[in-house]
C-alpha atoms as one frame of an Amber mdcrd trajectory, in Angstrom:
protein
   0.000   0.000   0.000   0.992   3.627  -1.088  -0.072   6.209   0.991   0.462
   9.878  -0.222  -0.680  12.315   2.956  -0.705  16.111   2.574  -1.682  19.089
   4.871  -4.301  21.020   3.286  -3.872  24.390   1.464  -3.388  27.617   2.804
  -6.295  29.646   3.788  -6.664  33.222   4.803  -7.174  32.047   8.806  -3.561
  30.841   8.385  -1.903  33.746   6.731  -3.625  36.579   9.544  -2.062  33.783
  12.678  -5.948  33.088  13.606  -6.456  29.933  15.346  -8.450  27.754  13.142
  -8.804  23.860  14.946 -11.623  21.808  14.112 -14.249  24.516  15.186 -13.701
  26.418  12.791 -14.663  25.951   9.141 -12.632  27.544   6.827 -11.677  27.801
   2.831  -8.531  27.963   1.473  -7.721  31.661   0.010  -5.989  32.414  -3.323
  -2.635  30.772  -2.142  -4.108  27.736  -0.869  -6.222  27.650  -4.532  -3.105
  27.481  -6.421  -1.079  25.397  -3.871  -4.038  22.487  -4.162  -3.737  23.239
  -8.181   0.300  22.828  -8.385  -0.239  19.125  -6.049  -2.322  18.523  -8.628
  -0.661  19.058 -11.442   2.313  17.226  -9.803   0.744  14.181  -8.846  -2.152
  13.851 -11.512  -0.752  10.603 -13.149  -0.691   8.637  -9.681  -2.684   6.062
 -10.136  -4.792   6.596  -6.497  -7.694   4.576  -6.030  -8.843   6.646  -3.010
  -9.403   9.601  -1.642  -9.769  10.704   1.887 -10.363  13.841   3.676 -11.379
  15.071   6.420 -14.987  16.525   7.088 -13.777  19.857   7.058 -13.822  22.571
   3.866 -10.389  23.223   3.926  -9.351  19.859   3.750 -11.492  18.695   0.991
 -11.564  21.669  -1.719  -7.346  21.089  -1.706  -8.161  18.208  -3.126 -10.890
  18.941  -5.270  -8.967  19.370  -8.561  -8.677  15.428  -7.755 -12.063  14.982
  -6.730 -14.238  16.769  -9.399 -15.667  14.618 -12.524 -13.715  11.424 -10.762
 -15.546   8.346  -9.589 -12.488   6.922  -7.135 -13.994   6.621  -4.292 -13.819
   9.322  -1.870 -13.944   8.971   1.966 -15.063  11.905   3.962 -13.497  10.926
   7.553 -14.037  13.266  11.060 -11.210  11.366  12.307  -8.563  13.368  11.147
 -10.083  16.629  11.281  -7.754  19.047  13.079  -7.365  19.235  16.838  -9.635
  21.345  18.790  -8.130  24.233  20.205 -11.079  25.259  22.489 -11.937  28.621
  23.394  -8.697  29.666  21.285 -10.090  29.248  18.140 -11.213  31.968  15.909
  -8.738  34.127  17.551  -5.713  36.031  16.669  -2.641  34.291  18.356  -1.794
  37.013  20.716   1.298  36.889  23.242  -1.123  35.907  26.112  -2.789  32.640
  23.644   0.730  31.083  22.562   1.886  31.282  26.181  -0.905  29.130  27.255
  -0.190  27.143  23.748   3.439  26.968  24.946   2.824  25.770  28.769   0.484
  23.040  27.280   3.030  21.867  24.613   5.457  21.875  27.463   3.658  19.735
  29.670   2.974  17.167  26.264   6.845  17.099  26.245   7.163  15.892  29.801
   4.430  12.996  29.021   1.274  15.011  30.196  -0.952  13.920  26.808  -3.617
  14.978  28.952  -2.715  18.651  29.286  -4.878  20.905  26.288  -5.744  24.501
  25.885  -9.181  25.338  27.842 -12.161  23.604  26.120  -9.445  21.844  23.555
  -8.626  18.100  23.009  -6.158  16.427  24.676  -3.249  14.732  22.341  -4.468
  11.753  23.979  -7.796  12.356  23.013  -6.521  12.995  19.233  -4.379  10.076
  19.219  -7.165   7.678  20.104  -8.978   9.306  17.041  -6.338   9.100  15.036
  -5.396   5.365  15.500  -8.608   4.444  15.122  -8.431   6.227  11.069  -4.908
   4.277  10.837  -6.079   1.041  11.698  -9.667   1.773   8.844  -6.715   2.687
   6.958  -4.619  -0.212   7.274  -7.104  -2.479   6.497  -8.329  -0.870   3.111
  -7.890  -3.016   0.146  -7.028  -0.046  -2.205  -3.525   0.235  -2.479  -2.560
   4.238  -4.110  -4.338   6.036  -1.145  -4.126  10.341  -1.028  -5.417  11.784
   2.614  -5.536  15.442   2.951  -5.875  16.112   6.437  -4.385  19.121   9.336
  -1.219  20.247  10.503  -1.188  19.031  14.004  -3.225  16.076  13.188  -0.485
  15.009  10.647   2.319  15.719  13.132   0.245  13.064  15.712  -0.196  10.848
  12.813   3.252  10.488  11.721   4.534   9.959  14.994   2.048   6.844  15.277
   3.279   5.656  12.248   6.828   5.671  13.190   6.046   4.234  16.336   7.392
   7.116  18.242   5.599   8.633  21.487   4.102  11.606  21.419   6.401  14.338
  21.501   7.566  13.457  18.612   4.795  15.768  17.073   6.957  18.706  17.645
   9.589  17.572  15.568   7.101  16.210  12.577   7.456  19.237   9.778   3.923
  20.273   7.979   3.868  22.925   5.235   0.693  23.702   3.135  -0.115  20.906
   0.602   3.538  19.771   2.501   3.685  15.905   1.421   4.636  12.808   2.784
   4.785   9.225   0.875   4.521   6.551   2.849   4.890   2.505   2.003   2.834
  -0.123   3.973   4.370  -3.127   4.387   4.323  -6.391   6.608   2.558  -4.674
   9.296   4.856  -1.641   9.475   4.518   2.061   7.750   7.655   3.410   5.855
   8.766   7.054   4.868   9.855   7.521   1.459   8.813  10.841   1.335   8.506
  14.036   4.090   7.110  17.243   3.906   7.996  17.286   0.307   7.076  20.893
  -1.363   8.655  20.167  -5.046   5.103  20.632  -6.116   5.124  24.263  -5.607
   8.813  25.136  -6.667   8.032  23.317 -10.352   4.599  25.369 -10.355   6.779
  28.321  -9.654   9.383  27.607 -12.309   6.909  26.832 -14.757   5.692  30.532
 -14.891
């Protein structure tokens, strides 16, 4: 099994600093457009034999170029919609907000996966959530998968996959439309692929 995963495209929540999480709804802006157009354009010719998103806008229109006039399967999945960030979302990330985001990160990086911002999810809680979409995943009979999902989701994703604890998150890169390749096989998930961006420097070049 190939498994092609990519954070979603930029949206305008993202370029201001405003807290988006899986509150709030959002569409990708101009930037995000054409960053979901060059993946597509890049990676057009995969053969994929599923798609899978999460259940929020963002994630789904970057890979609509994929998605529109196709019929490969598409699976819409809450699972791996972004964390929540509680009462933070919606808002500007002032000093005050990535303190608290700081403090809660900190006490993830002692072992406290129970810590979270007020009214958030744990990274317990989205690891439990997240597992559970690895282990649909893993049992899948398609074998060219693309997920489009969120930026900390991915980060607690690939460090299940790699078998690593938790704070390994921190250390898990995640650009827009940012892409990672992984292989499947005998039981265990391998990277050939992290973060990659070539996508956007060829649509660059090709101006």
């Amino acid at each position: 099994m190939n498994i092609y995963i990519i954070r979603h495209g930029e949206t305008e929540f993202n370029r201001l600093g405003i807290v988006q999480g899986s509150g709030v709804d959002t569409s990708l802006n101009e930037t995000g457009q054409w960053q979901a157009q060059s993946f597509y354009a890049f990676y057009r010719d995969q053969p994929f034999d599923l798609f899978v998103t999460s259940a929020l806008r963002r994630s789904q229109e970057t890979l609509m170029p994929f998605l529109e006039g196709s019929d490969i399967p598409w699976v819409k999945m809450p699972e791996i919609n972004e964390i929540s960030w509680g009462t933070h979302e919606g808002m500007p990330s002032t000093a005050e907000r990535i303190g608290v985001y700081r403090h809660m990160v900190e006490e993830w990086h002692k072992g406290n996966f129970d810590a979270a911002l007020p009214g958030g999810e744990t990274a317990n809680q989205l690891a439990v959530r997240v597992q559970f979409f690895l282990d649909w995943l893993s049992a899948r009979p398609e074998k060219h998968i693309l997920v489009c999902t969120h930026g900390r989701t991915l980060r607690c994703m690939v460090a299940l996959m790699k078998e690593q604890p938790l704070q390994y998150m921190e250390h898990v890169p995640h650009a827009n439309t940012g892409c990672y390749q992984v292989r499947r096989h005998d039981g265990r998930f391998h990277f050939l692929m992290e973060n990659d961006t070539r996508h956007l420097v060829h649509a660059q070049l090709a101006v």
